[in-house]
C-alpha positions in Angstrom: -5.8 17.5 -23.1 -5.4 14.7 -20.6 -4.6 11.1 -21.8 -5.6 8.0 -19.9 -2.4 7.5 -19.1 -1.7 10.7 -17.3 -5.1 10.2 -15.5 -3.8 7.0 -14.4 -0.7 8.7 -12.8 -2.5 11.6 -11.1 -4.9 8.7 -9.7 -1.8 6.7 -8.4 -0.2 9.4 -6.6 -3.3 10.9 -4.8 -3.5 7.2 -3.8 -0.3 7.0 -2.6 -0.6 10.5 -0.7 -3.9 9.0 1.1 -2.7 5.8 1.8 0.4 7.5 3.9 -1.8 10.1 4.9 -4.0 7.9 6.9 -1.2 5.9 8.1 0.5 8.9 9.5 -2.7 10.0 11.1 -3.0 6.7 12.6 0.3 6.5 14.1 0.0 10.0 15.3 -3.6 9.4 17.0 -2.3 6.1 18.4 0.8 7.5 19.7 -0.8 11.0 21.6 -3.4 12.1 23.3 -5.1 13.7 20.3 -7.8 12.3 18.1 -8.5 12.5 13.9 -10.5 15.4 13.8 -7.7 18.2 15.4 -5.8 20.1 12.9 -2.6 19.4 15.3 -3.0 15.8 13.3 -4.2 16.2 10.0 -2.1 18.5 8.5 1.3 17.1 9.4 0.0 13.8 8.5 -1.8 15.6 4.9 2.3 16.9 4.2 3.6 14.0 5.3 1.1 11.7 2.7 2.2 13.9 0.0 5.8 14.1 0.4 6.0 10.5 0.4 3.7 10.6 -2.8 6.2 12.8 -4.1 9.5 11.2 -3.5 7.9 8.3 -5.0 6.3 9.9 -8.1 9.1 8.7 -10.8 8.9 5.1 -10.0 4.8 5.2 -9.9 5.0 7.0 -13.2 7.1 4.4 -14.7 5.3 2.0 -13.3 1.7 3.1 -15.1 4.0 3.9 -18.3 5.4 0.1 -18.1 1.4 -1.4 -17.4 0.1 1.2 -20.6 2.9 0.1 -22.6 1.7 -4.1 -21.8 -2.0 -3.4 -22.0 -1.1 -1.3 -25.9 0.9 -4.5 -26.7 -1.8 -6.6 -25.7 -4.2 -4.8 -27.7 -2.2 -4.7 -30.7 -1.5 -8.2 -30.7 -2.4 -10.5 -33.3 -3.9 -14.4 -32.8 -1.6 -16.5 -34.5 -2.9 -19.6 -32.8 -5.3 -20.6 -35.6 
């Protein structure tokens, strides 16, 4: 079953791996003769995005652990400013 939190993880990465993705394709177009739509460009720039999203996975994962683990607290806290 998935948890919030793991949703939250599989979200940050795919954003991660699109964020580089369409940087890579942008310095790719903007750097040859080819455009977006050729296969020549998206794929390496598709491998690239999710490499990066990869190598980065254990701190992005620790960082949505860290932000569940604040937002729980915050939940669970009690007012004591009566």
């Amino acid at each position: 079953m998935f948890t919030p939190v793991m949703v939250a993880k599989y979200a940050v990465n795919l954003t991660i791996a699109a964020t580089v993705t369409s940087a890579a394709t942008t310095i790719i177009t903007n750097n040859t003769e080819k455009t977006e739509d050729d296969n020549i460009v998206k794929i390496p720039a598709a491998v690239v995005g999710y490499v990066v999203a990869s190598k980065l996975r254990a701190r992005s994962d620790a960082m949505v652990d860290k932000t569940a683990a604040a937002i729980t607290k915050f939940k669970n806290r009690k007012d004591t400013t009566e």
